[in-house]
C-alpha positions, 0 to 999 in steps of 0.5 A, a space after each residue: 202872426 205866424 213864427 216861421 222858424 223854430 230852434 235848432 237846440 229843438 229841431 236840429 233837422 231843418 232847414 237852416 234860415 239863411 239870415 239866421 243859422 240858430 234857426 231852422 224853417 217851419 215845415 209848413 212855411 218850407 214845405 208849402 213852396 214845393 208846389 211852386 219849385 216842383 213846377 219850375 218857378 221862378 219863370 219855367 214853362 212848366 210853371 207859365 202853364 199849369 200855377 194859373 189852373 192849379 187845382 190843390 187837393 187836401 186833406 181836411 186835416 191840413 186845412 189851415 197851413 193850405 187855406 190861411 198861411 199858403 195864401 198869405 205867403 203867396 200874396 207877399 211873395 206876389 205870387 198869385 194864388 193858385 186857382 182853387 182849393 179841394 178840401 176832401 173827407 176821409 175814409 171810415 170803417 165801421 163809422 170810426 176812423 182807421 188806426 193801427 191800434 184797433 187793426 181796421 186799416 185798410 191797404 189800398 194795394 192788398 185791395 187792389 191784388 183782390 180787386 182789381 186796380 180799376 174796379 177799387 179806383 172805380 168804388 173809391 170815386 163812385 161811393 165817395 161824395 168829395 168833401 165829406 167822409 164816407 164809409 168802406 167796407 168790402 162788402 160795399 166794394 163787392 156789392 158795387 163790382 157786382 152791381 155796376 161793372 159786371 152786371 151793367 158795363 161788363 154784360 153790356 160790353 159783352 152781349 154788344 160785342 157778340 152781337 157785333 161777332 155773330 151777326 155783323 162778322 168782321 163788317 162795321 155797322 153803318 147808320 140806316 133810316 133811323 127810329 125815335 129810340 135811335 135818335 134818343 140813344 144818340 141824344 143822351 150819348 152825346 149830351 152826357 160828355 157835358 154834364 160829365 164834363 160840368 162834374 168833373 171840373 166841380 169834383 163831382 166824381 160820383 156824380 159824373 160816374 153815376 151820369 154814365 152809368 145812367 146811359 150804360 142803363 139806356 142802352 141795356 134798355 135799348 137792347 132790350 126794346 130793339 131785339 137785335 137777335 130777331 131783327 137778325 133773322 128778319 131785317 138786317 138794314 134795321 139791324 145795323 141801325 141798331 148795332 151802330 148805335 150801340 156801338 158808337 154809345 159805347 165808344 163814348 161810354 170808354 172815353 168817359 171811364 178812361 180817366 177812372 178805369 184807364 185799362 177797362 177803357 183800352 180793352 173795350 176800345 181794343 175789342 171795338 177796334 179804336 185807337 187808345 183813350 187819352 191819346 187819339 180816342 179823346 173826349 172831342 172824337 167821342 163826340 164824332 158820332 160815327 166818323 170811326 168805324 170799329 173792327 171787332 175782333 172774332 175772338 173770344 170776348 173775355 168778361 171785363 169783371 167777373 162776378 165776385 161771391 163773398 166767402 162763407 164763413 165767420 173766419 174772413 166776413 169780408 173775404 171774397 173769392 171768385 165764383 169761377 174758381 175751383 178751390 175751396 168751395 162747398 157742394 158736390 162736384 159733378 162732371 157734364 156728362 154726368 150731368 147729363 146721366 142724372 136726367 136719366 134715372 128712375 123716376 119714382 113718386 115723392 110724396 106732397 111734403 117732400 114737394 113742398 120742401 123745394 123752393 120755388 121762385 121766379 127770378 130774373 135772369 141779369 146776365 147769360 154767357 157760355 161755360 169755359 170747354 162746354 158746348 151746353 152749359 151757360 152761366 147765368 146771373 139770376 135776381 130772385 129778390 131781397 129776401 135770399 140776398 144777392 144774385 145767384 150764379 146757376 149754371 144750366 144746359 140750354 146753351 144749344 137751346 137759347 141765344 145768351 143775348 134772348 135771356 137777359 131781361 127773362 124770367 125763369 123758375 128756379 129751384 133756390 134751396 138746390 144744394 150747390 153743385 159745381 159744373 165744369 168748374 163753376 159753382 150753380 146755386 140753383 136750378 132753373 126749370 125747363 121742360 123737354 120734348 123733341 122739339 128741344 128745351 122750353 124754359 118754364 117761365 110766369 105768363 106775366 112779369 112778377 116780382 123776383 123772388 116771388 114764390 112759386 106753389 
């Protein structure tokens, strides 16, 4: 049995029962009913509409009052049950629960004024399997920006939509005579808004995201395999093929992020021209595969997420700031132009041990753009293995030489041990290699692909 009030002598706060004013309401019994008078019961519409596919979402602390007392209410009341209950885990920090007493909670909205409120709500669903307790930490939020926003949909995002400006200028790409890696792309774009679906009905948030990011992948690869930037040069009916394709993928990639980065979603569906998720732009016109075309705007494409690196330093482990950002970073400042002066100086000989304190290593280069008010340089995002931790950002001067879109996927020879240095306000931690003649700038690069990281002697 369960007793439903409680002495008013005890709690003089409650709600009075109506057939006894000695007595107030347990909260429990009391509270649980707003889920029904928050919706209009007895009879409203609102009530008529959502109580039969209403989906509780608890705590697991709670799981009693919402799992055995709620039912049994409802069932004497007949009323019936609501339609499912979600019981999620919570999260941890440094395997422990957070408390105020040992200072490790975590602010959602301090969170969100580093991060950004997309990419914190993009890790909480993605890096949490629902119903069981999962682990937070900065370091994991910032590892998951990097890894999944900028490096796979923010560069894919990016390299589609100035491809689109460079080689379609203000025309839509329309479907020519298609290829097997056409058709593949195609199959997997549409077929991942039902398994989205399936997941997403079952809470299985991290699962539906992972699905997407599957195809965000599929398409970085697509890219890769059909070389756009040299079908530019020699095919441009095959070119278009290949741009619709990528950019009808990325109109469902947005539908299928709007519910979870609703802002990153209407930015992509602005830049390609569409009409905003959630309104027209649903689920059921992704699956219209090329019934709208887009109208990229020629303005400059903003990157969606910034690569973020972590603070040096023991006083913030945790802390972050962005790497395009001026203040607070270690390293000689040098100017473009002088830069460029460096490359002229006296040469003079170095002996066999100073050589063989630089280090040398094949890296892979992630993610190519141009520098903010610079006609040279380019940012590039470098992965150069395990061993010397995360990507590095390196800011070098090919951007005359090298289309952004030819580099990513390439391998280059980097100087890693390069003391940091930063150019027109971006901070490069390395050096690629390149050699010079009158022909232009050849970047130096291993005849056969090896592993990031590898050493170069």
């Amino acid at each position: 049995d369960l007793c439903i009030s409680r002495p008013r002598s005890r709690l003089s706060w409650g709600i009075p029962l109506p057939f006894d004013d000695r007595f107030v309401t347990y909260v429990w019994f009391d509270a649980l009913i707003n889920y029904l008078t928050a919706i209009d019961y007895p009879g409203g519409e609102n009530f008529e509409r959502f109580w039969p596919v209403a989906q509780h979402v608890i705590a697991k602390d709670i799981l009693k009052p919402h799992g055995i007392y709620w039912p049994c209410m409802l069932k004497s009341a007949g009323i019936p049950p609501y339609r499912h209950l979600n019981v999620h885990g919570y999260w941890n920090v440094n395997e422990g629960k957070m408390s105020k007493s040992l200072g490790n909670v975590v602010k959602p909205l301090d969170m969100v004024s580093v991060y950004g409120l997309d990419a914190f709500r993009y890790f909480l669903l993605r890096d949490m399997v629902f119903g069981l307790d999962s682990e937070f930490s900065e370091e994991a939020l910032v590892g998951r920006i990097n890894a999944d926003l900028a490096n796979d949909l923010g560069n894919l995002v990016s390299r589609s939509l100035t491809m689109l400006k460079n080689y379609m200028k203000e025309e839509s790409p329309s479907a020519g005579i298609t290829e097997k890696d056409d058709d593949e792309l195609k199959d997997a774009a549409l077929g991942v808004i039902g398994i989205y679906a399936d997941h997403m009905k079952e809470l299985a948030f991290h699962k539906a995201l992972m699905a997407v990011w599957e195809v965000i992948g599929r398409v970085n690869k697509y890219i890769d395999a059909t070389a756009p930037w040299v079908l530019a040069k020699s095919d441009r009916t095959r070119l278009s093929t290949v741009l619709f394709h990528i950019t009808e993928t990325l109109k469902i990639i947005s539908a299928l992020v709007w519910p979870v980065m609703p802002d990153t979603a209407e930015k992509i569906q602005g830049l390609l021209g569409l009409p905003k998720s959630g309104v027209e732009f649903t689920l059921d016109e992704a699956r219209k595969w090329g019934t709208t075309g887009v109208a990229v705007s020629m303005s400059r494409t903003p990157a969606l997420f910034p690569r973020i690196e972590k603070e040096k330093g023991p006083s913030r482990p945790a802390g972050i700031k962005e790497s395009n950002r001026d203040a607070g970073a270690g390293g000689k400042t040098m100017s473009e132009s002088e830069r460029e002066s460096s490359a002229g100086e006296t040469k003079i000989n170095v002996s066999i041990k100073d050589f063989l304190r630089m280090d040398l290593r094949v890296g892979t280069v992630k993610r190519a753009e141009a520098v903010p008010g610079s006609k040279k340089l380019m940012r590039l995002e470098v992965d150069l293995g395990a061993e010397l931790g995360t990507e590095r950002t390196i800011v070098a001067g090919i951007l005359g030489a090298y289309d952004m879109e030819t580099l990513v996927g390439r391998q280059v020879v980097v100087v890693a041990n390069l003391e940091p240095a930063r150019l027109m306000g971006v901070e490069s931690r390395g050096m690629v290699l390149a050699a010079s003649d009158a022909k232009g700038l050849h970047l130096i690069t291993p005849d056969t692909a090896a592993e990031p990281g590898t050493r170069v002697k």
